[in-house]
N, CA, C and O atoms as a CHARMM CRD file, in Angstrom:
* protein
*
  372
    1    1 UNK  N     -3.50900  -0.37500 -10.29700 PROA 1      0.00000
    2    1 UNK  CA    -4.65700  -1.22100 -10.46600 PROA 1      0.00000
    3    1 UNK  C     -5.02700  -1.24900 -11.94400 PROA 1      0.00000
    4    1 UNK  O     -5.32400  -0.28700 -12.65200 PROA 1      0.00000
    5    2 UNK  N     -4.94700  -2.65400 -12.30200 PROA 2      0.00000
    6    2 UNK  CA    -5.64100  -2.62300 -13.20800 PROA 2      0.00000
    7    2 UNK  C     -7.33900  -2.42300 -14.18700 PROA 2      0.00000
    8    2 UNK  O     -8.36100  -2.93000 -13.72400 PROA 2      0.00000
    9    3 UNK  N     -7.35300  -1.74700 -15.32600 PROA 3      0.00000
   10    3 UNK  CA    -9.06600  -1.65400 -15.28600 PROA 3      0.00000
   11    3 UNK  C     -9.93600  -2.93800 -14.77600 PROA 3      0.00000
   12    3 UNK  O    -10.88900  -2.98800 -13.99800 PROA 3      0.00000
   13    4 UNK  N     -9.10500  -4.17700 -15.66100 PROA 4      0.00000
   14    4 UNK  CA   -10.31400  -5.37000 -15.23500 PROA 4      0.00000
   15    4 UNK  C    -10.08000  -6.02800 -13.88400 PROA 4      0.00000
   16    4 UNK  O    -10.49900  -7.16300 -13.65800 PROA 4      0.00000
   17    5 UNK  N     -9.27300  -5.16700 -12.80300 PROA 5      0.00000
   18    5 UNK  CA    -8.91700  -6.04500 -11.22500 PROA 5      0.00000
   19    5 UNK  C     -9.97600  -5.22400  -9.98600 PROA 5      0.00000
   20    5 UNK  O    -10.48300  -4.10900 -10.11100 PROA 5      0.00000
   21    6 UNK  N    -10.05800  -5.82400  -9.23100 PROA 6      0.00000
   22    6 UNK  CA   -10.30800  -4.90500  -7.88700 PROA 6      0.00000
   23    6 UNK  C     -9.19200  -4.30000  -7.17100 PROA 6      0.00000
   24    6 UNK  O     -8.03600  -4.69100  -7.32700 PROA 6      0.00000
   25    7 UNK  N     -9.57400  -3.20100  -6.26600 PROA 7      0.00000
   26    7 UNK  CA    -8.43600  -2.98700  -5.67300 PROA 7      0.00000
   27    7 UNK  C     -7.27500  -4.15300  -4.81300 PROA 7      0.00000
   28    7 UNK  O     -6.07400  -4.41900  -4.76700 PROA 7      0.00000
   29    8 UNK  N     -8.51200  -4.55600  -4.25300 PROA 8      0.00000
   30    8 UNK  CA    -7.55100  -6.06300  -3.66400 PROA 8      0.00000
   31    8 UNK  C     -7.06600  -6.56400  -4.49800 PROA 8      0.00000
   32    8 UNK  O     -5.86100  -6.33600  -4.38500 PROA 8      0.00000
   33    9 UNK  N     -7.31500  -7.35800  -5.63000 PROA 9      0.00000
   34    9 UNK  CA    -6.55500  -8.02100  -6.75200 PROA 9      0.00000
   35    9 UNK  C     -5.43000  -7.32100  -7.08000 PROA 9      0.00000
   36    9 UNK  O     -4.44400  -7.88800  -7.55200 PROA 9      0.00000
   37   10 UNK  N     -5.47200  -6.21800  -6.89100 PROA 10     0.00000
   38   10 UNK  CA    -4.37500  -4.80600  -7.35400 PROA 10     0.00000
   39   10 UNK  C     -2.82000  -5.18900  -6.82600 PROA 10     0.00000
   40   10 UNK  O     -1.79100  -5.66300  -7.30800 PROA 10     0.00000
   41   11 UNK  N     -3.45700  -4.52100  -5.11600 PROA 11     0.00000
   42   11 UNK  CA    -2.53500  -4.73200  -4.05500 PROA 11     0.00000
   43   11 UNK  C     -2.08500  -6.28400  -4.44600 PROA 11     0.00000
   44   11 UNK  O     -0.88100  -6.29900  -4.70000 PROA 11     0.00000
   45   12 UNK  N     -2.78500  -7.77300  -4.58400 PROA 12     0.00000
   46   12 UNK  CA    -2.25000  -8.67500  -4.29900 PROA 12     0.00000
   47   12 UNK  C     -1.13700  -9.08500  -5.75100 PROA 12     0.00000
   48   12 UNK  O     -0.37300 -10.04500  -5.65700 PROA 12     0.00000
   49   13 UNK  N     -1.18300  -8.32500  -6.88500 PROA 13     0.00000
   50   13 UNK  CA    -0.83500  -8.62700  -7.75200 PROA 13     0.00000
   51   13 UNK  C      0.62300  -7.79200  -7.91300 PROA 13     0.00000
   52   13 UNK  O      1.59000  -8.46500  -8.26800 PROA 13     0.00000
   53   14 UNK  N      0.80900  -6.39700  -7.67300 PROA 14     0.00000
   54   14 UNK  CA     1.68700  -5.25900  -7.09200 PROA 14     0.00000
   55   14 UNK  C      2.34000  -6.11700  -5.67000 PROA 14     0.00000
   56   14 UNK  O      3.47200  -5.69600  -5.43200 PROA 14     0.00000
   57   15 UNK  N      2.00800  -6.92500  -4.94100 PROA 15     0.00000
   58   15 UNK  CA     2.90900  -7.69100  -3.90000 PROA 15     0.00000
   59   15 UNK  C      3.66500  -8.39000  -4.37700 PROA 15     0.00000
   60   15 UNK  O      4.88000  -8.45500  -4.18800 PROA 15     0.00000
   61   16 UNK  N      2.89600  -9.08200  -5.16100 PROA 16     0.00000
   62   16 UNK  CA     3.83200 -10.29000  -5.77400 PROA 16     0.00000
   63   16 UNK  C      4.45600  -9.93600  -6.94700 PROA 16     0.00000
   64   16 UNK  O      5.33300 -10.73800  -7.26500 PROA 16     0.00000
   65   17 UNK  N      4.30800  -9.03200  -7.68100 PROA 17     0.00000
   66   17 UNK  CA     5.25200  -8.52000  -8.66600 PROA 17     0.00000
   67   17 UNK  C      6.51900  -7.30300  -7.96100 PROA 17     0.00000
   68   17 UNK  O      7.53800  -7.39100  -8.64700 PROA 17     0.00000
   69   18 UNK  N      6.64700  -6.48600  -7.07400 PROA 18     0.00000
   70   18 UNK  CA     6.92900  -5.77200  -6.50100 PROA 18     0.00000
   71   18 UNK  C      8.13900  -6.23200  -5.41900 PROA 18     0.00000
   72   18 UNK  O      9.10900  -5.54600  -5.09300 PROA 18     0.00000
   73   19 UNK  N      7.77400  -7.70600  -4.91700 PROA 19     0.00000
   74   19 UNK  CA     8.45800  -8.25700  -3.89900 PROA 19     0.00000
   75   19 UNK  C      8.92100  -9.61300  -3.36700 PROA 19     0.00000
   76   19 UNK  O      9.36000 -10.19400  -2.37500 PROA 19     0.00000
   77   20 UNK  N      8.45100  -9.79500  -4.98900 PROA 20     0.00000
   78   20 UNK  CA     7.95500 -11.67500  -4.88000 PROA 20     0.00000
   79   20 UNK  C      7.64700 -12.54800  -3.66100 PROA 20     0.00000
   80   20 UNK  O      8.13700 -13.60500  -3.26400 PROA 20     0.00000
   81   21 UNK  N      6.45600 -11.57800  -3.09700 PROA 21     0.00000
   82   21 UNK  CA     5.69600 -12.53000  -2.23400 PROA 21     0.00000
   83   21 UNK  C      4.22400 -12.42100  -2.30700 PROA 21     0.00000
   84   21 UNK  O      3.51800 -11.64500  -2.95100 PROA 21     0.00000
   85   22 UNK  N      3.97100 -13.24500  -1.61000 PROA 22     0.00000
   86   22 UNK  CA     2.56700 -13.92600  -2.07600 PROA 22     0.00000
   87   22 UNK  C      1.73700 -13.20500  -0.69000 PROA 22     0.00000
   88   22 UNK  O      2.42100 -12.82100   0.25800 PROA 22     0.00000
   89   23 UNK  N      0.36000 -13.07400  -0.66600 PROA 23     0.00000
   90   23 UNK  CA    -0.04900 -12.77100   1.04800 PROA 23     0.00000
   91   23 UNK  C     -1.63100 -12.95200   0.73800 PROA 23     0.00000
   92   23 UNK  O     -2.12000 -13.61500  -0.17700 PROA 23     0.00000
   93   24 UNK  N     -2.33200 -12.17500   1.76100 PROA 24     0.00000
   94   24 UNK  CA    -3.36700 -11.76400   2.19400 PROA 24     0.00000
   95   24 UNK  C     -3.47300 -10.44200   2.38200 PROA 24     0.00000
   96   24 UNK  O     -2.35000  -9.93900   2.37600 PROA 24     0.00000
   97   25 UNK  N     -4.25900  -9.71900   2.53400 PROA 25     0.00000
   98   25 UNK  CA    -4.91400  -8.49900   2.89900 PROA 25     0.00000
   99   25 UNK  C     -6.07400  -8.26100   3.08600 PROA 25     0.00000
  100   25 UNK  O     -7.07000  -8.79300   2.59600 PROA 25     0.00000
  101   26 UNK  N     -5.91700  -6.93800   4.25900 PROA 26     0.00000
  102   26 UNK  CA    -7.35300  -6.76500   5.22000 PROA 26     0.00000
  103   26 UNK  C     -7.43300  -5.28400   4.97200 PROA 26     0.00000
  104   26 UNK  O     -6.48000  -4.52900   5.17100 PROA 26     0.00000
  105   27 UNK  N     -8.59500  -4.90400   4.53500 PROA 27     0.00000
  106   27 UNK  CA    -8.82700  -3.55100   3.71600 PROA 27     0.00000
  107   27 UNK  C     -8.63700  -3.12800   5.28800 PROA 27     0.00000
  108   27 UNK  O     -8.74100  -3.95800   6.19100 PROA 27     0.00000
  109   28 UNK  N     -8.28900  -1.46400   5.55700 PROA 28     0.00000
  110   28 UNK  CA    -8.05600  -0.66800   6.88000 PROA 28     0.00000
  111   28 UNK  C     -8.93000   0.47800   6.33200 PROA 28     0.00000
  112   28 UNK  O     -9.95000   0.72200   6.97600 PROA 28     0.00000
  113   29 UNK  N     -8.67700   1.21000   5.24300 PROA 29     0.00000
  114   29 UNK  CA    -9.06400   2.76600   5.09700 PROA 29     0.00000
  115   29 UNK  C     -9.42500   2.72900   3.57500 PROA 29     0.00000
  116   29 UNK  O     -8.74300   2.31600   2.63700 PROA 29     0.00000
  117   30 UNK  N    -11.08100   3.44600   3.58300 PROA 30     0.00000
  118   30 UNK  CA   -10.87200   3.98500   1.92200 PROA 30     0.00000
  119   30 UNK  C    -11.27300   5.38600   1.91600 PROA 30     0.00000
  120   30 UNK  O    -12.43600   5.71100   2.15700 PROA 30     0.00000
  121   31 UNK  N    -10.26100   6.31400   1.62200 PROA 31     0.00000
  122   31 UNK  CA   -11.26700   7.74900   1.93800 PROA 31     0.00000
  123   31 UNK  C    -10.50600   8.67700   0.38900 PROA 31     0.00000
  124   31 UNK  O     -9.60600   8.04200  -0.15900 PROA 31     0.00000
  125   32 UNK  N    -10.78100   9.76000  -0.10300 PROA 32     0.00000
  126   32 UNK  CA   -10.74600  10.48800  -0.77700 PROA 32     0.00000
  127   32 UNK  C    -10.08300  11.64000   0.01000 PROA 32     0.00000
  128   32 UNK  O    -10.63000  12.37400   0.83300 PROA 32     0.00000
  129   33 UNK  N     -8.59800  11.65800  -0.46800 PROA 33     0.00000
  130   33 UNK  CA    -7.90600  12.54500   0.08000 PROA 33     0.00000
  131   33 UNK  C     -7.64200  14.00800  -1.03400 PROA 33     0.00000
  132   33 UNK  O     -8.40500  14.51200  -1.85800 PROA 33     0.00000
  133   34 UNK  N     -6.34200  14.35000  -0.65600 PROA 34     0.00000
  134   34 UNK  CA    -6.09800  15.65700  -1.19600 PROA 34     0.00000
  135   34 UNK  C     -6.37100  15.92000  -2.41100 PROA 34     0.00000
  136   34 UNK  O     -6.84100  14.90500  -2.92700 PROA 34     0.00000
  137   35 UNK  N     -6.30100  16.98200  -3.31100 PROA 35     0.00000
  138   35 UNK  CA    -6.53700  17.07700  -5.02300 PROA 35     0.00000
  139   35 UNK  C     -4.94200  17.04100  -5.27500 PROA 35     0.00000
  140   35 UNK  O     -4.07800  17.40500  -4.47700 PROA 35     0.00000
  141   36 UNK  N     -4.75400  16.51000  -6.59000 PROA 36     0.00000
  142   36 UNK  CA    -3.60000  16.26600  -7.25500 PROA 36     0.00000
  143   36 UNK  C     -3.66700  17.22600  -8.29700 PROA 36     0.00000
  144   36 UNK  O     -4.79300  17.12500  -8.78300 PROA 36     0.00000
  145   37 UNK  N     -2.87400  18.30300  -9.01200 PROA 37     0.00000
  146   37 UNK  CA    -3.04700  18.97200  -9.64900 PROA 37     0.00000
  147   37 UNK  C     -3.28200  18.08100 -10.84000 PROA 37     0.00000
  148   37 UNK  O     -4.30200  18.26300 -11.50500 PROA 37     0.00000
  149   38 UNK  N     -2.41400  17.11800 -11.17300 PROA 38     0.00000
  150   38 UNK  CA    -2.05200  16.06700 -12.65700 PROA 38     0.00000
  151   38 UNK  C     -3.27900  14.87100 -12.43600 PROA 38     0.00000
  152   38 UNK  O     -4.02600  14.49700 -13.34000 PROA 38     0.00000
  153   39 UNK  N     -3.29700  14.52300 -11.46600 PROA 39     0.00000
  154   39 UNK  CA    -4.80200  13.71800 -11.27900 PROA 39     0.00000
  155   39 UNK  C     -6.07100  13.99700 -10.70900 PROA 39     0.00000
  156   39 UNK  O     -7.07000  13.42900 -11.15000 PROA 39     0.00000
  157   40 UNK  N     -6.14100  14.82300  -9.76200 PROA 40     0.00000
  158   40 UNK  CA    -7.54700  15.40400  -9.50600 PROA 40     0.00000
  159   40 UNK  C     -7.80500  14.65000  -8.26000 PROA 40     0.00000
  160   40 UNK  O     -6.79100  14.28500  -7.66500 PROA 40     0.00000
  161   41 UNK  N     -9.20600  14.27000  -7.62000 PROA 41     0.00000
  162   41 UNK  CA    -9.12200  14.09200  -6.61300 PROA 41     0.00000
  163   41 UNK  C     -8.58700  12.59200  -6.30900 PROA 41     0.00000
  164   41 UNK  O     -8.94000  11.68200  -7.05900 PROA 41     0.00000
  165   42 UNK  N     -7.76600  12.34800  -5.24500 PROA 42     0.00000
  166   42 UNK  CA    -6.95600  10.89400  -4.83700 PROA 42     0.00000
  167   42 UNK  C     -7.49200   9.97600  -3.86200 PROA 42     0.00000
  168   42 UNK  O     -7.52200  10.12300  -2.64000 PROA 42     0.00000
  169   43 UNK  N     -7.98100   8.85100  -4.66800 PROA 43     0.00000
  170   43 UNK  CA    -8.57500   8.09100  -3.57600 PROA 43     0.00000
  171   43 UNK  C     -7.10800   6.70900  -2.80400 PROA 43     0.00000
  172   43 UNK  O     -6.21600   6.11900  -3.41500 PROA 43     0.00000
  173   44 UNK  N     -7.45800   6.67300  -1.41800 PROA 44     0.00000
  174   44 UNK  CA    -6.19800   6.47600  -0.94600 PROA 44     0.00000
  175   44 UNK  C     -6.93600   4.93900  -0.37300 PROA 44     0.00000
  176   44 UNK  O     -7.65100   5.16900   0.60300 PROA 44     0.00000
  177   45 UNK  N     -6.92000   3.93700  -0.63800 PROA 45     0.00000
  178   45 UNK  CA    -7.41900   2.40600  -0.14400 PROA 45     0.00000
  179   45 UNK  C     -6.45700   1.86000   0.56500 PROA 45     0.00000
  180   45 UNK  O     -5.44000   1.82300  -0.12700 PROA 45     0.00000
  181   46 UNK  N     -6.17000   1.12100   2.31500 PROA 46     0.00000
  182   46 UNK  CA    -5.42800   1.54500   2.68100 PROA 46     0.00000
  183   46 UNK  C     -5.33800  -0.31700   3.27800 PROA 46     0.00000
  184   46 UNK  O     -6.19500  -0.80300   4.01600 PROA 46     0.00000
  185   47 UNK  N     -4.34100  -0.95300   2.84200 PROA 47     0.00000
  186   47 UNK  CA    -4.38200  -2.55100   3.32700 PROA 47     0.00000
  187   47 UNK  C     -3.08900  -3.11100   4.37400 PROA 47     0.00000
  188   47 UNK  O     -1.88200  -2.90100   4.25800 PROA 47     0.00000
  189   48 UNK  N     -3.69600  -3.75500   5.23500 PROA 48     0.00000
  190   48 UNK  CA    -2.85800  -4.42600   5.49300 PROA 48     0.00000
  191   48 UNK  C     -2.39500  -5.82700   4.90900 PROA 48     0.00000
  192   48 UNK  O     -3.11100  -6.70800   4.43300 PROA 48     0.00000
  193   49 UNK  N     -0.86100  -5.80700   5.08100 PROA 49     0.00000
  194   49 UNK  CA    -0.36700  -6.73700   4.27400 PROA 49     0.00000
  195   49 UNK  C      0.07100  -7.64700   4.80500 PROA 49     0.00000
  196   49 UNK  O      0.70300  -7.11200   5.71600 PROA 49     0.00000
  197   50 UNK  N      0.24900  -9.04100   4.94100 PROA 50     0.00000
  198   50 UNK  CA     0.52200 -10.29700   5.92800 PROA 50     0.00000
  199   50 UNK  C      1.08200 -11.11500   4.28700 PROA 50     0.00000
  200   50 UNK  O      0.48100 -11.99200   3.66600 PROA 50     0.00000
  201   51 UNK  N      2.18000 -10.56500   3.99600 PROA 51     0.00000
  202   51 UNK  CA     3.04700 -11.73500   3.06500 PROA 51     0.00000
  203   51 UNK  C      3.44400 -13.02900   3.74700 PROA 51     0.00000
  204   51 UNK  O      3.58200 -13.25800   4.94800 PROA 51     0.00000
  205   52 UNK  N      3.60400 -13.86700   2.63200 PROA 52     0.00000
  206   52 UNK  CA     3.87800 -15.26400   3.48400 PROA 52     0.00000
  207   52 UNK  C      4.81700 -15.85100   2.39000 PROA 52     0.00000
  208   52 UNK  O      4.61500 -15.47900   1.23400 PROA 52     0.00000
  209   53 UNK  N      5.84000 -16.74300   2.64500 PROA 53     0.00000
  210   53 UNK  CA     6.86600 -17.24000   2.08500 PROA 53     0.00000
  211   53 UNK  C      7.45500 -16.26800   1.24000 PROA 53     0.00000
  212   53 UNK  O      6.96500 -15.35100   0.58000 PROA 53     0.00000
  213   54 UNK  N      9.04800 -16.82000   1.46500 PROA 54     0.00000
  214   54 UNK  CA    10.22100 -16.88600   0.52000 PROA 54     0.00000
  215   54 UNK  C     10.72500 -15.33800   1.16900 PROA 54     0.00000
  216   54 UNK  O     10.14000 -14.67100   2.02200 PROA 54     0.00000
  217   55 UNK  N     11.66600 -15.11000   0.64400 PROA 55     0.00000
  218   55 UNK  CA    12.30400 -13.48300   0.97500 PROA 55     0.00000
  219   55 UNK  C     12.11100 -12.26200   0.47000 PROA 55     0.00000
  220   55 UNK  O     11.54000 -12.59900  -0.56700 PROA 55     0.00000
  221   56 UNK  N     12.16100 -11.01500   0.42000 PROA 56     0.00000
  222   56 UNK  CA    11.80000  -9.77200  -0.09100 PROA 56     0.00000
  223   56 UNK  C     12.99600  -9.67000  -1.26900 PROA 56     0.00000
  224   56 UNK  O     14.22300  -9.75500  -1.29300 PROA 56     0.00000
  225   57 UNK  N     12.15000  -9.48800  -2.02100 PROA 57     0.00000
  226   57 UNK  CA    13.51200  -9.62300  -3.76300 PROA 57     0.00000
  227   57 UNK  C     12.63600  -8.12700  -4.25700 PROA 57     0.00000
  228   57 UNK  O     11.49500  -7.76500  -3.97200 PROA 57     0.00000
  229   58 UNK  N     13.34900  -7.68700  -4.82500 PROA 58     0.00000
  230   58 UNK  CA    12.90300  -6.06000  -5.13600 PROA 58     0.00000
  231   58 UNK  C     12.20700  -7.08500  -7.32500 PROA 58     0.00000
  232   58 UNK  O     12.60200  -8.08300  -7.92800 PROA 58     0.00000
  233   59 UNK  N     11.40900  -6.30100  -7.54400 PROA 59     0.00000
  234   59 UNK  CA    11.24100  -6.61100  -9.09300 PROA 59     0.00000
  235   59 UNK  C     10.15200  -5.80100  -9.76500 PROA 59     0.00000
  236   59 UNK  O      9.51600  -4.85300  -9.30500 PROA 59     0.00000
  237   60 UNK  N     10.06200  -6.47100 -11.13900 PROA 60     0.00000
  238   60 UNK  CA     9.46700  -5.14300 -11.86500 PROA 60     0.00000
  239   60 UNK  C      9.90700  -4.22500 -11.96100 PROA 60     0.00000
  240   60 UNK  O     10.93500  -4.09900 -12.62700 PROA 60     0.00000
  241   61 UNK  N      9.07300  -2.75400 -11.07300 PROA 61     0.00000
  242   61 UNK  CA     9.88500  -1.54800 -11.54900 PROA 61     0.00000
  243   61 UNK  C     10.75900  -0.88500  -9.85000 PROA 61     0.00000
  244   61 UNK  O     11.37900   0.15400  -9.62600 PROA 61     0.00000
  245   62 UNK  N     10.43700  -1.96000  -9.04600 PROA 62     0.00000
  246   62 UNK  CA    10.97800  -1.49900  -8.46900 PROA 62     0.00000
  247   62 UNK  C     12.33900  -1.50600  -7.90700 PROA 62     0.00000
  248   62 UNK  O     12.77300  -2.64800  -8.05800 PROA 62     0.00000
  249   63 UNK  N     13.07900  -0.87100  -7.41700 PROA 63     0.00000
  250   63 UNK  CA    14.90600  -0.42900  -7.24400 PROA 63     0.00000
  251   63 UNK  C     15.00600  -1.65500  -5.99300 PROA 63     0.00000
  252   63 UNK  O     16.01900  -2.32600  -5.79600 PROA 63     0.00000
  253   64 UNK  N     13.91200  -1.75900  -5.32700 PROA 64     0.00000
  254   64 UNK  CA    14.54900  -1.59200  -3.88700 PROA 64     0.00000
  255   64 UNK  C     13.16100  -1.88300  -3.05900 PROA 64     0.00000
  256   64 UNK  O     12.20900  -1.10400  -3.10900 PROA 64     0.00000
  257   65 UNK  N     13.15900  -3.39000  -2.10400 PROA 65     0.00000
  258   65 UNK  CA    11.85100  -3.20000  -1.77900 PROA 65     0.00000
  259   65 UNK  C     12.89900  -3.72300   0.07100 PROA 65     0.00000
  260   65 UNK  O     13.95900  -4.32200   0.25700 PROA 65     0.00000
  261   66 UNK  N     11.90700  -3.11500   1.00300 PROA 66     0.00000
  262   66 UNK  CA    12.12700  -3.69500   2.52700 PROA 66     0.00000
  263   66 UNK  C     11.26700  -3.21900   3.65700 PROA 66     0.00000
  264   66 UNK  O     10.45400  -2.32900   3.40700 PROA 66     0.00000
  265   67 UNK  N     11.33900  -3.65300   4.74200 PROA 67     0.00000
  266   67 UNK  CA    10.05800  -3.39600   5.93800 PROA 67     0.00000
  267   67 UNK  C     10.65200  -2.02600   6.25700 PROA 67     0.00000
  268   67 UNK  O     11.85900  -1.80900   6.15000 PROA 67     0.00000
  269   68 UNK  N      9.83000  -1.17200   6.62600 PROA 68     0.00000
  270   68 UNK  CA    10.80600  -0.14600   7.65000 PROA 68     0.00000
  271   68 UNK  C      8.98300  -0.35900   8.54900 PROA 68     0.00000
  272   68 UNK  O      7.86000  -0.68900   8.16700 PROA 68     0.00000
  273   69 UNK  N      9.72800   0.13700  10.09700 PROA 69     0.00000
  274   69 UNK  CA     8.63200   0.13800  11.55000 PROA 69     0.00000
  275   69 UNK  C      7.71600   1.21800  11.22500 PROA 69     0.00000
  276   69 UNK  O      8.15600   2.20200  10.63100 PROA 69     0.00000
  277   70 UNK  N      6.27400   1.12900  11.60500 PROA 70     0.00000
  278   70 UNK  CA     5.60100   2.46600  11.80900 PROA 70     0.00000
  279   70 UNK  C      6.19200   3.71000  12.05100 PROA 70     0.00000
  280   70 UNK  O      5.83200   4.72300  11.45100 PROA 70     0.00000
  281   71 UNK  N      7.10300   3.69600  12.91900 PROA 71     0.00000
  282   71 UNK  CA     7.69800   5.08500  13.46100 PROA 71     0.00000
  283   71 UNK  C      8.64400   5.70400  12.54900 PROA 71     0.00000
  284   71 UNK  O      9.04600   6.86700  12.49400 PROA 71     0.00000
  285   72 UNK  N      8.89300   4.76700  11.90300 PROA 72     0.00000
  286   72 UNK  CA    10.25400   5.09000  11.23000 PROA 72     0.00000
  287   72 UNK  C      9.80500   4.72100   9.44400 PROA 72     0.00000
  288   72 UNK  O     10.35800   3.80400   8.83700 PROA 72     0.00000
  289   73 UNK  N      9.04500   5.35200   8.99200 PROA 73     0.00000
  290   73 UNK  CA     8.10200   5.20100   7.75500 PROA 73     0.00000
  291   73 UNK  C      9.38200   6.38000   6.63000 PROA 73     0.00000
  292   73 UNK  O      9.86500   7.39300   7.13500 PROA 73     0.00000
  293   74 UNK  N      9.65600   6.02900   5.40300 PROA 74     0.00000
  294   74 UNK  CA    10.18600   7.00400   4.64300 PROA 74     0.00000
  295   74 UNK  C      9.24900   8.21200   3.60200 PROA 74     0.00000
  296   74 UNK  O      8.13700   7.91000   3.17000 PROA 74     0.00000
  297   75 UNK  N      9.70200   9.15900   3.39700 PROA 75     0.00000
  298   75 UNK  CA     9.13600  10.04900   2.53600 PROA 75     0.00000
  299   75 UNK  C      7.83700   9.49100   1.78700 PROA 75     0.00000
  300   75 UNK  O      8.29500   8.94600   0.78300 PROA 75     0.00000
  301   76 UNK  N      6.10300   9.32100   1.77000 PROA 76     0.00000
  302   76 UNK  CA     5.56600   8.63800   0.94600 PROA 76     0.00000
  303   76 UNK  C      5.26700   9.82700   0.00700 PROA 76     0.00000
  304   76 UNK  O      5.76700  10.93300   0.20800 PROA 76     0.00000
  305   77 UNK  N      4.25600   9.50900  -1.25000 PROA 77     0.00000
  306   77 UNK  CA     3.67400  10.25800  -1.95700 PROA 77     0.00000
  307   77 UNK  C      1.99600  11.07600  -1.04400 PROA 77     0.00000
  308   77 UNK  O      1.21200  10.68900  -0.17700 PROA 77     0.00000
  309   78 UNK  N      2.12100  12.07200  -1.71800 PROA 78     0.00000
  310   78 UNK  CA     0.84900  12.86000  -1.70500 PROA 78     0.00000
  311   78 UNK  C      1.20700  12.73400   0.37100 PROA 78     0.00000
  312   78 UNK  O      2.30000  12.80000   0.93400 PROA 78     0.00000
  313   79 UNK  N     -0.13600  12.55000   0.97800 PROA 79     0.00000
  314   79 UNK  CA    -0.25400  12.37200   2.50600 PROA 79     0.00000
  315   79 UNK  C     -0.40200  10.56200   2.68900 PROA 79     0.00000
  316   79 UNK  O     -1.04900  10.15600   3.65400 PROA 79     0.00000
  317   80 UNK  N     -0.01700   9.94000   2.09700 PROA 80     0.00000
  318   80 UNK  CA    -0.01400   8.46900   2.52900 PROA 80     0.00000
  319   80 UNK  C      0.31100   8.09400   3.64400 PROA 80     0.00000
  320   80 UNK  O     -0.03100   6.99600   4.08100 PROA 80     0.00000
  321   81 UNK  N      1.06500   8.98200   4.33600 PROA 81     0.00000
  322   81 UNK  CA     2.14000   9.47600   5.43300 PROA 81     0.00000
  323   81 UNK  C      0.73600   8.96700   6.68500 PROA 81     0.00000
  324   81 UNK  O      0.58000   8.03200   7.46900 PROA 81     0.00000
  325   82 UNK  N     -0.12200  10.29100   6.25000 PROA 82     0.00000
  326   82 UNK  CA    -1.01000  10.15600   7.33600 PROA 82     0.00000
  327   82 UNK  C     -2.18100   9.82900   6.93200 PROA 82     0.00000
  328   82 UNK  O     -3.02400  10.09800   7.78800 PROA 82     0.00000
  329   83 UNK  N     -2.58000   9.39300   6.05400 PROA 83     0.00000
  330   83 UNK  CA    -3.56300   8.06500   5.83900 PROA 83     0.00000
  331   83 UNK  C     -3.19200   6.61800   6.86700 PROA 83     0.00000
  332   83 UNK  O     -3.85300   5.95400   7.66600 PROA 83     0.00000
  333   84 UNK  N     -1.85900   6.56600   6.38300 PROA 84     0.00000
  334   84 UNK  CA    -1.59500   5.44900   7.68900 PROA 84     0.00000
  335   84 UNK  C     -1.46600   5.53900   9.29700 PROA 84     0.00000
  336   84 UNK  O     -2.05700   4.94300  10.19800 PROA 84     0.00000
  337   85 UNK  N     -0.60600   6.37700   9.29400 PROA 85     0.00000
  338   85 UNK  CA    -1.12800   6.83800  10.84200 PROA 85     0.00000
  339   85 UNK  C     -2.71400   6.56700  11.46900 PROA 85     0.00000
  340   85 UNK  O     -3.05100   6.07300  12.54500 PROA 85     0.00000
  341   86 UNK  N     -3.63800   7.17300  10.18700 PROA 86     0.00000
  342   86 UNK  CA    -5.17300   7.25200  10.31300 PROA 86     0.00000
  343   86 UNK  C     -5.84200   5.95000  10.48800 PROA 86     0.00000
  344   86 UNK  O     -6.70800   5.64300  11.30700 PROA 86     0.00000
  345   87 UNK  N     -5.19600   5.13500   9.43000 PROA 87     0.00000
  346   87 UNK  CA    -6.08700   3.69100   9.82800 PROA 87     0.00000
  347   87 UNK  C     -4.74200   2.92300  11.20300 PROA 87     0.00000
  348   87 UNK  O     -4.62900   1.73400  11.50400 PROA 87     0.00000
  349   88 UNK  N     -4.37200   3.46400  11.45700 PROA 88     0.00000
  350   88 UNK  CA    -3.82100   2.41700  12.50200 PROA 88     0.00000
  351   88 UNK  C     -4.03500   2.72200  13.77700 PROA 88     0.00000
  352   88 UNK  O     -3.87700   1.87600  14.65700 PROA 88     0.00000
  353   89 UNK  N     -4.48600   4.18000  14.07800 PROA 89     0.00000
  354   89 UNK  CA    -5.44000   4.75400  14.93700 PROA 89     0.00000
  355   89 UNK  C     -6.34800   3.69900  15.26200 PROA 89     0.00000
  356   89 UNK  O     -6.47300   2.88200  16.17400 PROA 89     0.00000
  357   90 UNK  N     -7.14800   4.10400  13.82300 PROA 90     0.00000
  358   90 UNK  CA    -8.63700   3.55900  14.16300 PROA 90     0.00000
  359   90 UNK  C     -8.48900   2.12100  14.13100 PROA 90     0.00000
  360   90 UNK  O     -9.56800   1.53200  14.20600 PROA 90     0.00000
  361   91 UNK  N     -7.53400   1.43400  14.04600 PROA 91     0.00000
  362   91 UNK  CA    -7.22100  -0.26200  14.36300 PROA 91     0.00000
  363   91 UNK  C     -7.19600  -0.75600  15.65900 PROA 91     0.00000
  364   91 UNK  O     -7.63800  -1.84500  16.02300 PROA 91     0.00000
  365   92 UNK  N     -6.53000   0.29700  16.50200 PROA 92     0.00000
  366   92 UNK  CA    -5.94200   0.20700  17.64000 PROA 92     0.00000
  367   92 UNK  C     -7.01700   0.90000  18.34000 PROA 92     0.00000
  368   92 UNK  O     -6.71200   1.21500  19.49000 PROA 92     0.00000
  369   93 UNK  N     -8.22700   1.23300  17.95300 PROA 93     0.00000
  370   93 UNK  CA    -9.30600   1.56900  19.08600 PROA 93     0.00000
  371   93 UNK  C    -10.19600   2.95800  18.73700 PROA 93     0.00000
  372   93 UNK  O    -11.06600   3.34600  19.51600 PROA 93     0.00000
C-alpha cells in the first residue's frame, strides 16, 4: 500500500499490477494479528477478490501468479493461513 492510497486502492492496484486484471473487492476481515520481530505489530485487511477480464499473466515483481481452492491454499506469510480460514467462517455464517 501505498502512503497516498487506501487499503482498497492498494489491493486494487497490486491486482492489476500483479496479474493484469482488473476487479472489485469486498473488505471480509481487519484485525491486528501476530508481532513481527522486523515490523512489529501486523495488521492483516482481508478482501475478497472478483477479477474480471482477460487472463492471469504473472507481472511486476511477481514469478508466478494462479487460483489455488480454499483447501488447497500454499505456504502464506506470517498466519494469513488462518486469517482466511477466519473470514470465510464468518462469511459462511
Amino acid at each position: 500500500m501505498e502512503l497516498d492510497e487506501t487499503p482498497e486502492q492498494g489491493v486494487l492496484r497490486e491486482l492489476l499490477e500483479e496479474t493484469g486484471l482488473e476487479g472489485t473487492v469486498e473488505q471480509l476481515i481487519d484485525v491486528v494479528r501476530e508481532e513481527s520481530p522486523l515490523y512489529g505489530p501486523l495488521v492483516i485487511i482481508g478482501y475478497q477478490v472478483s477479477p474480471r477480464g482477460g487472463r492471469l499473466k504473472a507481472g511486476d515483481d511477481a514469478a508466478e501468479v494462479r487460483y489455488f481452492p480454499l483447501g488447497d491454499l500454499p505456504r502464506l506469510a506470517f498466519d494469513s493461513h488462518q486469517a482466511i480460514i477466519d473470514a470465510m467462517a464468518r462469511r459462511s455464517g
